[in-house]
Every structure is written in C-alpha cells, then in structure tokens.
C-alpha positions in Angstrom: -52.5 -67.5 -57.7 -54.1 -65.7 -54.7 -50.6 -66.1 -53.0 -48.8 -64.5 -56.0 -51.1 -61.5 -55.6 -50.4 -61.1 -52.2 -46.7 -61.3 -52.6 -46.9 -58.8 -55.7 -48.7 -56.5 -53.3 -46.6 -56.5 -50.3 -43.5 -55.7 -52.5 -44.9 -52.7 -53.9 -46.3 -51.3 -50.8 -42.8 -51.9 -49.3 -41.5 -50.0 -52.7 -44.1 -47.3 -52.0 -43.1 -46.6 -48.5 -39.2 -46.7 -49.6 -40.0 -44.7 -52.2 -41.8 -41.8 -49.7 -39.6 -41.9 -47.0 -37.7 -39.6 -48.1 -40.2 -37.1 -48.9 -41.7 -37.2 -45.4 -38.1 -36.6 -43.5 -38.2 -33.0 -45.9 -41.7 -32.5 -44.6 -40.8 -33.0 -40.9 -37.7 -31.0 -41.5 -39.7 -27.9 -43.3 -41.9 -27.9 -40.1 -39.7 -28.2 -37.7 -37.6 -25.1 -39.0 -41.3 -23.4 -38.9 -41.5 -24.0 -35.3 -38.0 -22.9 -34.3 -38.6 -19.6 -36.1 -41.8 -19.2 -34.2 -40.2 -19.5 -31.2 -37.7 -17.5 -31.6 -40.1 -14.7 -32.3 -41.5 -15.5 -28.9 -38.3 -16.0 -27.2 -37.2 -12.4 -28.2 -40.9 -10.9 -27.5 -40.7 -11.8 -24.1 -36.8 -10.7 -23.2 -37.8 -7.5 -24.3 -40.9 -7.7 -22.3 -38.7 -8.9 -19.4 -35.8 -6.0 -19.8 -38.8 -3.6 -19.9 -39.9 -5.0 -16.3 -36.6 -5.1 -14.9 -36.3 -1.6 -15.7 -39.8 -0.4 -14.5 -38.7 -2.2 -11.6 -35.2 -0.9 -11.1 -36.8 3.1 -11.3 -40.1 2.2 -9.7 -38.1 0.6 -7.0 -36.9 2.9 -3.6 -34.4 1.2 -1.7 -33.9 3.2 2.1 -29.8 3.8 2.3 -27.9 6.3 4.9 -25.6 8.6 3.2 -22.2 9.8 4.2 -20.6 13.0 2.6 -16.4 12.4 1.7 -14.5 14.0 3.3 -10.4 14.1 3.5 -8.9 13.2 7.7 -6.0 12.2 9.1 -5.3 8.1 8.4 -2.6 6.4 10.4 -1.8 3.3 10.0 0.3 0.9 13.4 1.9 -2.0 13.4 1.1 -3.9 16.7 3.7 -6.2 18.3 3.3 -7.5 22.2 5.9 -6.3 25.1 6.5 -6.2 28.6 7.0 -3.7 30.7 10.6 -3.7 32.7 12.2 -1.2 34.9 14.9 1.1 33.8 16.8 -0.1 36.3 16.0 -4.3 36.7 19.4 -5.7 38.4 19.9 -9.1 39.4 22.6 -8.5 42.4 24.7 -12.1 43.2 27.6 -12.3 45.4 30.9 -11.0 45.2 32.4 -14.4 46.6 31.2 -17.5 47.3 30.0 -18.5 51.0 27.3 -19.9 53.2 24.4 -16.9 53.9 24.4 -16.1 57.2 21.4 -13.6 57.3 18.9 -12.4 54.9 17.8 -8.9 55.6 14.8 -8.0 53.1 11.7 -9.5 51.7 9.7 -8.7 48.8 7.8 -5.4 48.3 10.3 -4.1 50.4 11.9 -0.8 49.5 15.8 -0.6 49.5 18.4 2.3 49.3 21.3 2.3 47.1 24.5 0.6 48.9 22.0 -1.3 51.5 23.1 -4.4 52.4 20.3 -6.9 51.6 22.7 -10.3 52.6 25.4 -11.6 54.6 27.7 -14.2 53.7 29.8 -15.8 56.3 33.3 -14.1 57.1 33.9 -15.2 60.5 37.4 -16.4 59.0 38.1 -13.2 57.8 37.2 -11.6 61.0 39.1 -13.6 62.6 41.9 -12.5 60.3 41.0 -8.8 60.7 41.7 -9.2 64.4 44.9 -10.5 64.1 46.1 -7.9 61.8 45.1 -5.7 63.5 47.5 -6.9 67.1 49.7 -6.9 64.5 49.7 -3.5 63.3 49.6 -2.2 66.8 52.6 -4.0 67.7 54.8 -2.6 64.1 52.9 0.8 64.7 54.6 0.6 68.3 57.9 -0.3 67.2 58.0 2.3 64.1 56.6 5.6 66.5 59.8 4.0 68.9 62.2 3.7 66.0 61.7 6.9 64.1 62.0 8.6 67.7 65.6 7.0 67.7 66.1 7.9 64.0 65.2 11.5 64.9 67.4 11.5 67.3 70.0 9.8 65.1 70.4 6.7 67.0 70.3 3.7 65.7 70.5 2.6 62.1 68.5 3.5 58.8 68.2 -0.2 57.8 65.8 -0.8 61.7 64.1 2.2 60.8 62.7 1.1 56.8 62.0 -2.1 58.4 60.2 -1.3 60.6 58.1 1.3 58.4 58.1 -1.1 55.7 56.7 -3.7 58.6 54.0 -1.6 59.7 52.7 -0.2 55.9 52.4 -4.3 54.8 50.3 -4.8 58.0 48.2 -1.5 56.9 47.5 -3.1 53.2 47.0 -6.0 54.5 44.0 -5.6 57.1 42.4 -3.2 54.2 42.3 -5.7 52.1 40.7 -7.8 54.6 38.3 -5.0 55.1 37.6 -5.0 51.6 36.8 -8.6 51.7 34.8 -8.1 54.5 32.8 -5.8 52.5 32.7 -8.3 49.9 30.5 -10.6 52.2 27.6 -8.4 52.0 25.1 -8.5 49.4 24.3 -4.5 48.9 21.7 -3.2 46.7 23.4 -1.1 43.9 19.9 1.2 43.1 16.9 2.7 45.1 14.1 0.8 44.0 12.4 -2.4 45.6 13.1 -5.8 46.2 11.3 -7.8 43.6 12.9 -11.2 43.7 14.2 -13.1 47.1 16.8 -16.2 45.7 18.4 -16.8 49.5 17.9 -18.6 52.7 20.4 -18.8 55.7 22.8 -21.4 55.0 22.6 -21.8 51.5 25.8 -21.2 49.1 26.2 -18.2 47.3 28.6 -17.3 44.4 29.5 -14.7 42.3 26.9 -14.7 38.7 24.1 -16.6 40.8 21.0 -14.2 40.8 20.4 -13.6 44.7 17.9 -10.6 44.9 16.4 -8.9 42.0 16.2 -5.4 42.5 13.7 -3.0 40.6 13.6 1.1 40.1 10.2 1.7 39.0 10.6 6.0 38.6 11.6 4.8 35.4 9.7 2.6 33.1 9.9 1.1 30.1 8.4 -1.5 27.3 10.8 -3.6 25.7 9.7 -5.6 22.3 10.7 -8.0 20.3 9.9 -6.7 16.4 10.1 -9.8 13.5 13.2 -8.6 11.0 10.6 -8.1 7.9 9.4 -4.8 9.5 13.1 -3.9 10.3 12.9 -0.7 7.6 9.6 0.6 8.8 10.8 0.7 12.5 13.2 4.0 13.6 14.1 6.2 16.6 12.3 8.4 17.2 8.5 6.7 15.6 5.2 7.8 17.1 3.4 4.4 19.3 0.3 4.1 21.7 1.1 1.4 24.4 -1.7 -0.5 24.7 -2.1 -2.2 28.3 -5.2 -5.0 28.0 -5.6 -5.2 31.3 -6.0 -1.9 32.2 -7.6 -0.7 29.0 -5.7 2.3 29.0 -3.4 3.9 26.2 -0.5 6.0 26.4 1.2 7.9 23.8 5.4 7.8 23.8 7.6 7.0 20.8 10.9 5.0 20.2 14.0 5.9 22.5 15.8 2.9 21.3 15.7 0.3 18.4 18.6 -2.5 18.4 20.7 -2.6 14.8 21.3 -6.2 15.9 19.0 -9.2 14.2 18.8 -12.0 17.0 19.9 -15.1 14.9 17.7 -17.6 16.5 14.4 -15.6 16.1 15.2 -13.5 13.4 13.8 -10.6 15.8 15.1 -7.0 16.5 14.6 -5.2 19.3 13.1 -2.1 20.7 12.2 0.2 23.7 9.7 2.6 24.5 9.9 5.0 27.9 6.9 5.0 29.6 5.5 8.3 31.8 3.4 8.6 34.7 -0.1 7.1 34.0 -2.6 5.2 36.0 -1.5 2.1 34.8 -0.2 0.1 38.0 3.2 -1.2 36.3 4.9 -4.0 37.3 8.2 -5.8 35.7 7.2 -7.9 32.7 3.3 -7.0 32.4 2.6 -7.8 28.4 1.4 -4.6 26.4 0.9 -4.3 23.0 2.8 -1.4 20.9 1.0 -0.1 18.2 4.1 1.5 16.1 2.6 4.5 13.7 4.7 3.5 10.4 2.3 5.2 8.0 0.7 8.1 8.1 -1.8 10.3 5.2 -2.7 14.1 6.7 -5.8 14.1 3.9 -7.1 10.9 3.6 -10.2 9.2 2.2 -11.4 6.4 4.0 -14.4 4.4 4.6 -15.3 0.9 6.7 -14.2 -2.1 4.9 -16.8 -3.3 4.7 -18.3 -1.0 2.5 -15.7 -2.0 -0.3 -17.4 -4.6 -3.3 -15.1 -6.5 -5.2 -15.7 -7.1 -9.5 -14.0 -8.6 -12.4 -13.4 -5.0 -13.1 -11.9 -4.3 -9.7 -13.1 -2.6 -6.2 -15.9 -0.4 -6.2 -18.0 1.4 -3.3 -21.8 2.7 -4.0 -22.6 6.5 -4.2 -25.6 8.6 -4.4 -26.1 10.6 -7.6 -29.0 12.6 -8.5 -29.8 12.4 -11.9 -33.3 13.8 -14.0 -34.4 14.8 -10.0 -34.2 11.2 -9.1 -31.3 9.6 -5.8 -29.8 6.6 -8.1 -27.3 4.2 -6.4 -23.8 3.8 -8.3 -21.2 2.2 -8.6 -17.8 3.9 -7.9 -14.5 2.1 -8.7 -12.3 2.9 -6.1 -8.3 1.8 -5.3 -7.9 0.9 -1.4 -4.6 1.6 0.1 -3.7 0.7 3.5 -6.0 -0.6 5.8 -6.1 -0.7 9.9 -8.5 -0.8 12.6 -11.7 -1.5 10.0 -11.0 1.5 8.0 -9.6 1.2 4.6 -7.9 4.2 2.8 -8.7 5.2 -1.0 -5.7 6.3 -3.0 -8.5 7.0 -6.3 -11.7 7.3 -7.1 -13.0 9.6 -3.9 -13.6 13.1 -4.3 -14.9 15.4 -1.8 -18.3 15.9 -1.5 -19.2 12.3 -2.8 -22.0 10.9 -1.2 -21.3 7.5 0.0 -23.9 4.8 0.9 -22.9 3.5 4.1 -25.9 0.8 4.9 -28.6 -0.8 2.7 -26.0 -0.7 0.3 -26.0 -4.8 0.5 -29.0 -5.6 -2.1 -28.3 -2.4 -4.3 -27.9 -2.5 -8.2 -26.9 0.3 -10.2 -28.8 2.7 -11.5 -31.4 1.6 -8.8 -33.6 4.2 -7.2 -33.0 5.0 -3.5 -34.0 7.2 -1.0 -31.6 8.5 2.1 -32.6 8.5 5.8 
C-alpha cells in the first residue's frame, strides 16, 4: 500500500512540474525583456554622455599646427630621361685602303688640326711606282717639247706629234693618280678637335670602315637621349629642359634642337638632342646626364607637399584653418590634385587664395578640432 502511495505521488509531482513549466519559461521571458529595456536605457545614457565628452574634448582640446597662406606660382612639371653627352663633331676616321701601318703619329689628349695626318699606311710600292712615272714623264715630256718644235716648224708628221702628246698626258694622269693614292695612305684627321680614341699600332692591318682614331670637337657639345615612344606627343623642338649632370651637381638650362620622327623598332625609343653651352661642367664624350624635359607647365598654380594630401571614401582632402565663433578650428578641405613632380602636387579645385593651409601637426587632427598656429 505504502508503495502505491509513493507511486501515486511521484506521478503527480511529475504532472505538477509539467504542468508549470510552461508558466516559468513566460516568467523568465517577461524578465529578461525587463533587463534588456534597462539596458538599453543605460546603453543610450552613456553614448550621450560619451558624445558630450568627445565634444568637450574636441573644443577644449588645442593642437600646435604651422600655417601656410595659398597662394597661386608658377608649377612645371619634367619628364626625366638619362643621356650622354657627345661632341658635335665625334668621327671615327678608318683608312681609305687597306695596308700595314707604318707610323702612328698621335696619342690621346692630343690636339689635332683638320687635314693632319694622324697614320701612315705602307706605300712603298706605290712610291716605287711614282718614281717610275715620273722617268717616264720626263722622257714623253722630252720627246713632245722635241716634236712640237718639229711640228712648229712643219716637219715631221701630225700622227708623231698626237702621240707623242697623247704619250706624255697618260703619263701626267697616271702619276696623279698615284699621288692620289699616295695620299690615300695617310690617315688625316677631318676636324680640329682632339684625339680621343687610338685603334693602331705599327704593323697592324688597316681597312677602309675599321674605326682607327676617334676624333672629338668639343667647342660644340651636345646630349643625345633615348626617349620611350609613350611620351612621343609630349616631346617637340623647341621644349624647355635643365640638364642635370650628377656628378657635377650642376644644371644647365637649353631646350630641344632636334627630336628624331623615327621609333627605333628594337626599343621602341625615339631620339633626341639638346646643345649644350659653356658651363663649368668638365664635358667629356658619353658622360650620363639626366634631361629633365618641361612638358607641362601652369603660370597660376596651387600647390602644396604631397604629403600634406589625405585620402577618404569621399575623395582627397587637405586640412585648413578657419576661425569660427573667435576660435582657430582645423578642417577638412576636399581638394582635386593634378600633376605632381619634385614632392609638390598641384590642385586643379578646392584652393582659393588666401586659404590657410596646415602644413605640420596636421597628422593627429580631426575636424572641427581646436588648434592654435605657431
């Protein structure tokens, strides 16, 4: 019987708590919800308390900037490329003919007058020749001056007389053009300049298109470059350019004599020539310089460092000073950059003169923050 009980009372304490659970899951529910409205309350209480301090914090704030007034200049912009310098005059002379050197008569450094001879090439055979010829001549010049003296005199007939003029004129051509090959066999300098390049020694060969002395006029200078076809429209006769020499750290100012209409196929390159004046730059054949080719210029220009330039998902922007209430607040100005060279960036819109740019401390700014300028 006792068992019975128990059982009876176990199920109905099992069909009490079924009965309640669902009761107590509302309850939890109902006080749950009461907690989340509570903190919402609180969650909103303190944003507003924390938007309150940011702002206390952004006006009570003074942030030390330096302050540049806008104001429109000159903006070029240069396209650099690298050349070398070469003579206006930069001739490789070679042989007329071919033939063993026989003397070499200049060294480098040395300077050299135009129609100098610098080599010798053998003509001992030609000499030799010369000589001949020239008993030769003597001998038909003998016999014309005797001949014509007869013909004068009408004596003789006019067939002795042509051939023997005829005789003696062949012999004439014929030692000048053993003179002229003489003349052939030395190795004259066709400028004034100096002797750069030495490519002979006595008793080696020498042929016609072999470089045998290179031969450089320095009074006139030049920089030749070699300019990549994309720039090929920005590039004319005539273009403003600073030659830059690295070495020397010196400039000079010149401008396009000469730009090539033909694209070399290999390298895709065009190229171009600047003339160089007197400076103190030491110039020798093929020193590297750098060109720096003005291809855009603005009279009344904006600019600032790039570096001052911030980038948004709204775009560029630079920070400004603007007095508002009798307070210096930072802002932000959106700005559109142009070109850019040399660390300077040009603005196209958003400028206007007399804006007062924030050129340092500008890094941990916010806008609408107070600052104060140096």
């Amino acid at each position: 019987m006792k068992t019975m009980n128990k059982s009876i009372i176990f199920l109905l304490l099992v069909a009490m708590a079924v009965a309640c659970k669902p009761a107590d899951k509302k309850s939890e529910l109902a006080k749950l919800k009461k907690q989340h409205d509570e903190l919402t309350i609180k969650i909103k209480a303190l944003e507003t308390e924390l938007q309150l301090s940011d702002t206390t914090d952004k006006t009570s704030k003074v942030t030390p900037v330096s302050i540049t007034e806008a104001k429109p200049a000159e903006f070029n912009h240069y396209l650099e490329v690298q050349g070398k310098v070469d003579g206006e005059d930069n001739i490789a002379v070679s042989a007329q003919m071919a033939g063993s050197i026989t003397a070499v008569y200049v060294k480098e450094g040395d300077p050299v007058r135009k129609g100098q001879v610098l080599a010798q090439i053998d003509n001992s055979v030609t000499q030799q020749q010369i000589a001949s010829t020239k008993q030769q001549l003597d001998f038909a010049t003998n016999l014309f001056t005797k001949q014509k003296a007869l013909w004068d005199q009408q004596i003789g007939s006019e067939v002795q007389y042509l051939t023997a003029k005829n005789n003696r004129e062949n012999l004439e051509k014929a030692l000048s053009t053993l003179n002229e090959q003489v003349e052939m066999t030395r190795i004259k300098s066709p400028i004034n300049g100096s002797v750069e390049e030495v490519n002979l020694k006595v008793g080696q060969m020498a042929s016609p298109g072999q470089p045998a002395i290179r031969v450089v006029n320095f009074s006139n200078v030049k920089v030749v470059a070699e300019i990549a076809e994309a720039y090929a429209p920005k590039v004319k006769v005539g273009d403003k350019v600073i030659v830059f020499f690295p070495d020397f750290n010196a400039e000079i100012a010149s401008q396009i004599r000469f730009s090539s209409k033909y694209i070399n196929p290999v390298n895709r390159t065009f190229q171009s020539e600047v003339r160089l004046g007197p400076s103190k730059v030491e110039y020798r054949a093929n020193m590297m310089a750098v060109v720096k080719i003005n291809d855009y210029r603005n009279a009344s220009a904006f600019t600032v460092p790039i570096t001052l330039i911030r980038d948004s998902q709204s775009g560029k922007y630079i920070y400004v000073a603007k007095e508002e209430n009798g307070k210096l607040l930072a802002r932000r100005l959106p700005v559109t950059v142009g070109s850019t060279y040399n660390g300077l960036a040009e603005i196209t819109s958003g400028v206007t003169a007399g804006d007062k740019i924030i050129t340092t401390g500008f890094n941990s700014l916010i806008d609408g923050e107070l600052i104060q300028a140096n």
